[in-house]
ZAMARGU-4260 file (C-alpha; in steps of 0.2 Angstrom, whole numbers, plus 5000, padded with zeros to 4 digits):
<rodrens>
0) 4985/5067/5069 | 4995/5056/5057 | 4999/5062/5038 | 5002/5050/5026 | 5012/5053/5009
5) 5013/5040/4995 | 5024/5040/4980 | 5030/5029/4968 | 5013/5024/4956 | 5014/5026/4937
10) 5011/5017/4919 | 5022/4999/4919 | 5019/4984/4904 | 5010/4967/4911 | 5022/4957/4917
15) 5032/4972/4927 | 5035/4981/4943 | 5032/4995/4952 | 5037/4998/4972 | 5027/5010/4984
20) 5031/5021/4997 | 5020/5029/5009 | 5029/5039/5021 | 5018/5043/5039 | 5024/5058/5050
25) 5014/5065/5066 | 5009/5058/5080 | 5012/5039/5078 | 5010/5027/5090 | 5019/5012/5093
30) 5010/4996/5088 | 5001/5004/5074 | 4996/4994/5057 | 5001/5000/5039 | 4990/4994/5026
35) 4989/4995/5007 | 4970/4996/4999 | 4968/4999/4980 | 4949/5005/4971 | 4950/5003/4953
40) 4935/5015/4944 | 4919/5010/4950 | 4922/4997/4962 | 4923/4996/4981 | 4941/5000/4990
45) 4948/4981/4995 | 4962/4977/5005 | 4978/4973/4997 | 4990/4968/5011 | 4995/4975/5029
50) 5008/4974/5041 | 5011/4977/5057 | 5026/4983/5069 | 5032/4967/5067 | 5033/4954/5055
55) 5016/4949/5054 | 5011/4951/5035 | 4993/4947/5027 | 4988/4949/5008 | 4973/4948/4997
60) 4973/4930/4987 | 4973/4943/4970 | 4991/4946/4977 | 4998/4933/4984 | 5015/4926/4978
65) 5018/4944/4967 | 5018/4958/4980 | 5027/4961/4995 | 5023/4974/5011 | 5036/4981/5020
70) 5042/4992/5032 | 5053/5004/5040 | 5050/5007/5057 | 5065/5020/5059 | 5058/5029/5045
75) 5040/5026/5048 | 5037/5020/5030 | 5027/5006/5021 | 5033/4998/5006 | 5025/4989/4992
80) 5035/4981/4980 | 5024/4974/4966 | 5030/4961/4953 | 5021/4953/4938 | 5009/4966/4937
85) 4993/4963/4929 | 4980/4973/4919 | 4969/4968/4933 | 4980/4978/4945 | 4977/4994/4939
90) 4968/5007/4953 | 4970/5020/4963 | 4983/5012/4977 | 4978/5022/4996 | 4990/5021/5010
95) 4981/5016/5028 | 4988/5020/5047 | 4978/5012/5062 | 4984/5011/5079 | 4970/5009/5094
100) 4964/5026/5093 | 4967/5037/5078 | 4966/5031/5058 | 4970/5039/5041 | 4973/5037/5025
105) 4986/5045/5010 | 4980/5053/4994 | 4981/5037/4984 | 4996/5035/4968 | 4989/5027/4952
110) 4993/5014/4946 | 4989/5006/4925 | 4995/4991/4919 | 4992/4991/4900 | 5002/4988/4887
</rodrens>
């Protein structure tokens, strides 16, 4: 099995920054994909971006151009630094690990945008 922790959500001003960690331990295998997913209250949970061992990055459109997914394979942590933060991006952010056979997810950190 693979635990994942996160860390790092919190109250922030539209128009700042927050970064993410989520920190994997267990059994990880090589070739695995990170993800970052957010649910904001009563809506679905929707992909935010994703990474893989490599430099292969995707984002959602909502995102693109403000946050950045990262890693540190030596480590096995994900990153999410997030700038120019909007109202609009306040949810629950949720860490994901996937490799071919096993997949979890954290406990999610908040995050609010307000003012």
């Amino acid at each position: 099995q693979v635990q994942l922790v996160e860390s790092g959500g919190g109250l922030v001003q539209p128009g700042g920054s927050l970064r993410l960690s989520c920190a994997a331990s267990g059994s990880i295998r090589s070739g695995n994909v990170m993800s970052w997913f957010r649910q904001a209250p009563g809506k679905q949970r929707d992909l935010v971006a994703v990474i893989g061992t490599g430099v292969t990055t995707n984002y959602a459109d909502s995102v693109k151009g403000r946050f950045t997914i990262s890693r540190d394979n030596a480590k096995n942590t994900v990153f999410l630094q997030m700038a120019s933060l909007k109202p609009e991006d306040t949810a629950v952010y949720y860490c994901n690990y996937r490799d071919g056979f096993y997949s979890a997810w954290g406990q999610g950190t908040q995050v609010t945008v307000s003012s």
